[in-house]
N, C-alpha and C positions, 0 to 999 in steps of 0.2 A: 200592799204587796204588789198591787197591779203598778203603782204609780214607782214603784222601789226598781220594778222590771224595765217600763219604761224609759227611766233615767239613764238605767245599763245601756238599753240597745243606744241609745242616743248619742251614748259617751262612745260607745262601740263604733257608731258610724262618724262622727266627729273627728276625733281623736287619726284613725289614717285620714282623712282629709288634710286636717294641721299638717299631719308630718309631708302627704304631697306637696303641698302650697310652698312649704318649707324648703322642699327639695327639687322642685320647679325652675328655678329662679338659677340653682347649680348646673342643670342639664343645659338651661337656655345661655351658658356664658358663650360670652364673644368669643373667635380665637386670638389670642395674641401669639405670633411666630416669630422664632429666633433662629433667623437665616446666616450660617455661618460657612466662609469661601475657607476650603485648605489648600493654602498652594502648593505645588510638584517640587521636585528634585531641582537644586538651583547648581546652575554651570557645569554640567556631567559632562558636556560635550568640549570643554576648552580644560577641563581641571583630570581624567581621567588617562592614566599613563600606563605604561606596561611598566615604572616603578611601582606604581602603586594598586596595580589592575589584580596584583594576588594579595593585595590585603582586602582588598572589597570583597574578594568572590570568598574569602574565607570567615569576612565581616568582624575585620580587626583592625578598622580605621583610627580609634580614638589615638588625638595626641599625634596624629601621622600630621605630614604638608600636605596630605589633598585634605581633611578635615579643615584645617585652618584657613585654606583658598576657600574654601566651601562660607567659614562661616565670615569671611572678611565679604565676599560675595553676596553674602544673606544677608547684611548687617548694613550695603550700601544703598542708601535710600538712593539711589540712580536706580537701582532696579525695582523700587516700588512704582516708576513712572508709568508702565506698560502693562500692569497685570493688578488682581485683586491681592496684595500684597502688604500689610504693615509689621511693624517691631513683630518681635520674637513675646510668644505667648495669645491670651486671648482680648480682642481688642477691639471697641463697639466701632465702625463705621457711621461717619458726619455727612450723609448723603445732603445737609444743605451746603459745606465747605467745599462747593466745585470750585474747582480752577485748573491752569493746565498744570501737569505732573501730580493729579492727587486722583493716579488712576481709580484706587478702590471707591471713594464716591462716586466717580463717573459709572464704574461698573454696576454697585448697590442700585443707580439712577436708574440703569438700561434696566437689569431686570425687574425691580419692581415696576418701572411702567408697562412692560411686558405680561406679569405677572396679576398685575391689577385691570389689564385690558381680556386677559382669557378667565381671569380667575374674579368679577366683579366683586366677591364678599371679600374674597382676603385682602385689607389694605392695611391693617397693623400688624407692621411687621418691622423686628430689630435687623436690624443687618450688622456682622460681625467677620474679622480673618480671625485665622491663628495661623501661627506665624512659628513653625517647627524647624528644623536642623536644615532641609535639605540635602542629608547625608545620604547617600547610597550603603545603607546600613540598616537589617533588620530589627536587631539592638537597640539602637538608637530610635528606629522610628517607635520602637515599643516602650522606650523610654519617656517619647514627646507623645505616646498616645496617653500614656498614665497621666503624665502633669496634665494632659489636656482634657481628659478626665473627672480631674480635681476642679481645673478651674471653672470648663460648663457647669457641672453640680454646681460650684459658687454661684453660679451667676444666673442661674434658671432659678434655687433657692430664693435668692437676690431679687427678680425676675415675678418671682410668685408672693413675696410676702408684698411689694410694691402696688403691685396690682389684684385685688382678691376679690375683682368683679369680673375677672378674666380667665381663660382655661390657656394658660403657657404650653407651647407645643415648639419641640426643635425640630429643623431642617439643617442638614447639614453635606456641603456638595464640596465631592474632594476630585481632584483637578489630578489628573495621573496618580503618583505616591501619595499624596494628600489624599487619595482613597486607601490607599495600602493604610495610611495613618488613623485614616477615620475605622475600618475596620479591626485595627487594635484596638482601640477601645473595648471590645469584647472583652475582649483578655482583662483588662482591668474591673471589667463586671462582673466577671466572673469569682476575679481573685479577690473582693474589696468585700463582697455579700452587706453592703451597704444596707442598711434600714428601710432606709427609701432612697432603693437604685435611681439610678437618672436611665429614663427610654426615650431612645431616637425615634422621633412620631415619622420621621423620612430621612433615608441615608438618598444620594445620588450620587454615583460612580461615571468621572466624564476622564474618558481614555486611561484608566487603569488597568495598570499588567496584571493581570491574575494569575497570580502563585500558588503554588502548591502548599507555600508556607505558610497562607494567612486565607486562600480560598474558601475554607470550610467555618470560619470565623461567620461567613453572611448568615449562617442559621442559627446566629445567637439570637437571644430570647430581645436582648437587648435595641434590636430595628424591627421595628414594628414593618414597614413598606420599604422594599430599596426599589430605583432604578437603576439598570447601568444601561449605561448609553455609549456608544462605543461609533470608529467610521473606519470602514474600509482604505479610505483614504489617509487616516492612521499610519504612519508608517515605524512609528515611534515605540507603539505600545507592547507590542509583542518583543521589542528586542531589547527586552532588560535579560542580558545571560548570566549577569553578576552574582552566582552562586554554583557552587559545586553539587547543589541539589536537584537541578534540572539544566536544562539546554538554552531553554528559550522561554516567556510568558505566555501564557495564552488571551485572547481577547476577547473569551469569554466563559462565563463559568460552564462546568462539564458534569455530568453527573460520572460518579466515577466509585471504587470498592469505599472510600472513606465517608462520602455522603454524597443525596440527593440534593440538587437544590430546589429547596423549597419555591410555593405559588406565591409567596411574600414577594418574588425576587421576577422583575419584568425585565426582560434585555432588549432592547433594543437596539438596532442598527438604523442608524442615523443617514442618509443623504441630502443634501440640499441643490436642487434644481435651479438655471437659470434661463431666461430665453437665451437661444442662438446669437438671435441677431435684433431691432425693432420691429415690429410688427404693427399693423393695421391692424383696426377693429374686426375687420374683417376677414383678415388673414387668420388660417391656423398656425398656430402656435407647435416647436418642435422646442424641447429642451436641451441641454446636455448636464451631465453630474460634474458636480461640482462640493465633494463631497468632500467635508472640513480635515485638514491635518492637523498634525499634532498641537503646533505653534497657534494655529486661527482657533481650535478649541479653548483657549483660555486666554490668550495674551489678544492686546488691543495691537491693529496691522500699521504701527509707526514707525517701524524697520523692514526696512529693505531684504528682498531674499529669502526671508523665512514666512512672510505671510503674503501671500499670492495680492494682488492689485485687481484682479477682476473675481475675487471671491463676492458670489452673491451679497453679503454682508458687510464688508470692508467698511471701515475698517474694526467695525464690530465682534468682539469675541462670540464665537457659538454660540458659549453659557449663559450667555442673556436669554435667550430662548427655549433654556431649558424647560421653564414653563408652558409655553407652546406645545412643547414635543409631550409631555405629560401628559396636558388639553387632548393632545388628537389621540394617544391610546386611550383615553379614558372615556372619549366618546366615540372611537370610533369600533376599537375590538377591544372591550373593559373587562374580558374573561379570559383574554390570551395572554402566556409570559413571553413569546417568542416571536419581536416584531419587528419588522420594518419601514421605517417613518419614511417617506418622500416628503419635502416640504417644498414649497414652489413659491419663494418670496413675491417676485413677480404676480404670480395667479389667485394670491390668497387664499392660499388651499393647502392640506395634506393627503396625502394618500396612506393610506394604514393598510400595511398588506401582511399576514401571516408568515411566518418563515417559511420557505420551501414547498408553499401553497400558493397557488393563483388568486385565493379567492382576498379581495381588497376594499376597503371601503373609504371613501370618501370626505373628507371634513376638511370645515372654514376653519381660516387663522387670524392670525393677526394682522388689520388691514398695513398694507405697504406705504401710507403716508407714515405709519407711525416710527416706521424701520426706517426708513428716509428722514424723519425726524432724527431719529436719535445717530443715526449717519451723519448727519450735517451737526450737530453734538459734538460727537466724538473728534470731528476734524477741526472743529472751532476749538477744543480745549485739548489737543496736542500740543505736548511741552515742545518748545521751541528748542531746546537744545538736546531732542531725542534724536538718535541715528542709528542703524547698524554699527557704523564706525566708532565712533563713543564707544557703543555698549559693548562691542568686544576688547576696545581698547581695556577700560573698568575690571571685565575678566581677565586678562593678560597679569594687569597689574596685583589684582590680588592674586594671580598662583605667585607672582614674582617675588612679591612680599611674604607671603609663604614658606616659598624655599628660601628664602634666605634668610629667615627667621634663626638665631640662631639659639635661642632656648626659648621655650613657650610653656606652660602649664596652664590650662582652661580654669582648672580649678582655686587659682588664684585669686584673694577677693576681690573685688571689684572690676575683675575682666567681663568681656563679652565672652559667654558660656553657650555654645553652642548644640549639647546635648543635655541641659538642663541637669547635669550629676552633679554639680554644685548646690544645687537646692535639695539635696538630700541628704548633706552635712547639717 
């Protein structure tokens, strides 16, 4: 009996053992991350008329000529040379296929060596666009957030049977509307009640207009962490008025009668610092701001006019840095949602200061050969036949063809479908 009891306790202490050892090995997986760029609203600025400026605001674009400028626009690989941009849908990034005009590798390049200098453990990582309407349409972007929906679960599934000594984890950084896009997704998680939903381990919001229409979307269950990151220097963001339902966007979320936003959700206000002038060792140093506009937040500075010549970066987009600015909230004030980044390329430094508080703290970044590195990069593999000139020309031509379109149906097979309502026949 003694020896029948003995066996018991034995099996009793054994037995969790096993199942630890067992489930040991799942806690300790690597991460593998699937970093995914959503690009903005494509040609608003050359394709938007006071013909068509009351179909937008009433959001009955489909089958119109600004839809069609839009997706002839979208569809011209001229305009993948300047920005994190490929075809229409979701689509892996070849960060060893540099060359010039194959902006989205140069892009995936910059941030992840960024990304692997602040962040040392994370270096597996996919890089991916998706590539949506660029329509200035509610509809529409909630129609490209569905398919885009469908296609990450494909592809994280995909993603996780591949790999099953790995814990798959999504990031996903949307560039003005390309965050309006990334934040429908909700809406499809909500409506889909999927088996095994798919969760956003990180949303990033870089100069998105914050509406009233899709604002309250950030406290789905569906984003685990968002950042938004936003710059005074901005001038862009706030003035999406394209709807009879408000006046103007806001630049950043508000807590207001329909919801709070939640401590998931860090806002940051972005500046980037440069020295005046050179300086000695010895000299103090005086800076001035040089805080990134609309254009320098995501597009590479190969055109003339819209991306300043002496921004600290040049001709580097913000978004490679994204990672940095992360870094210094998370060591510098890791309990605060309401901050403001100084980053000082020059000084190797951030400063993290509290919104509307004095009180600031201090932190290294990323050293300035690496930023000069990937500067001298970015200017070695500028397509040669990029310009301002060209790339308005390119817009000109698609509204042209556009309107003079004289029957079109998207929905016909084999056409370029630019709100993806073809794929639901």
């Amino acid at each position: 009996m003694t020896m029948h009891l003995f066996k018991k306790k034995f099996l009793l202490l054994i037995i969790p053992c096993c199942m630890l050892a067992r489930q040991q090995p799942q806690q300790n997986k690597p991460d593998l991350w699937m970093i995914i760029f959503v690009h903005g609203t494509a040609g608003a600025a050359s394709n938007v008329s006071f013909g068509n400026l009351y179909r937008i605001m009433i959001d009955q674009v489909e089958n119109t000529s600004y839809e069609k400028a839009v997706d002839l626009m979208r569809s011209n690989p001229y305009m993948y040379k300047n920005q994190a941009m490929q075809e229409y849908g979701l689509h892996p990034i070849n960060r060893l296929d540099r060359k010039p005009g194959h902006a989205a590798a140069l892009f995936a390049h910059a941030y992840d060596t960024i990304l692997q200098e602040v962040f040392p453990a994370q270096t597996d990582n996919l890089y991916y666009t998706y590539g949506w309407s660029g329509v200035l349409s509610e509809s529409i972007r909630y129609k490209n957030a569905s398919h885009f929906y469908k296609e990450l679960l494909q592809e994280y599934r995909d993603q996780v049977e591949k790999n099953p000594d790995k814990k798959v984890k999504i990031c996903i950084i949307g560039y003005s509307h390309g965050g309006t896009v990334a934040l429908q997704l909700a809406r499809t998680y909500e409506r889909e009640q999927d088996a095994e939903p798919i969760m956003i381990d990180l949303l990033i919001l870089l100069g998105t207009p914050i509406q009233k229409e899709t604002d309250h979307l950030v406290t789905s269950h569906i984003f685990k962490k968002v950042y938004h990151i936003y710059s005074k220097g901005d001038k862009i963001q706030s003035l999406d008025f394209f709807s009879f339902k408000r006046f103007f966007s806001y630049r950043r979320f508000n807590d207001d009668k329909r919801f709070i936003t939640p401590e998931k959700v860090v806002q940051i206000e972005l500046k980037i610092k440069s020295a005046r002038r050179d300086y000695a060792a010895h000299e103090k140093r005086t800076y001035v701001n040089r805080s990134p506009g609309h254009i320098e937040l995501w597009f590479f500075g190969w055109t003339e006019g819209t991306y300043r010549s002496d921004f600290p970066l040049h001709p580097l987009p913000t978004a490679c840095i994204i990672p940095q600015v992360i870094k210094a909230a998370q060591v510098g004030m890791p309990h605060e949602t309401d901050l403001v980044i100084e980053f000082y390329p020059c000084a190797e430094k951030c400063i993290v200061k509290k919104r509307k508080y004095f009180k600031k703290v201090q932190t290294k970044s990323i050293k300035l050969q690496t930023i000069k590195k990937l500067q001298e990069t970015a200017l070695q593999e500028r397509p040669e036949d990029f310009n301002r000139k060209d790339y308005l020309s390119h817009m000109r031509t698609a509204v042209t063809q556009a309107y003079g379109t004289v029957s079109y149906t998207h929905k016909t097979k084999g056409c370029l479908c630019y709100d993806f309502s073809c794929l639901d026949k």
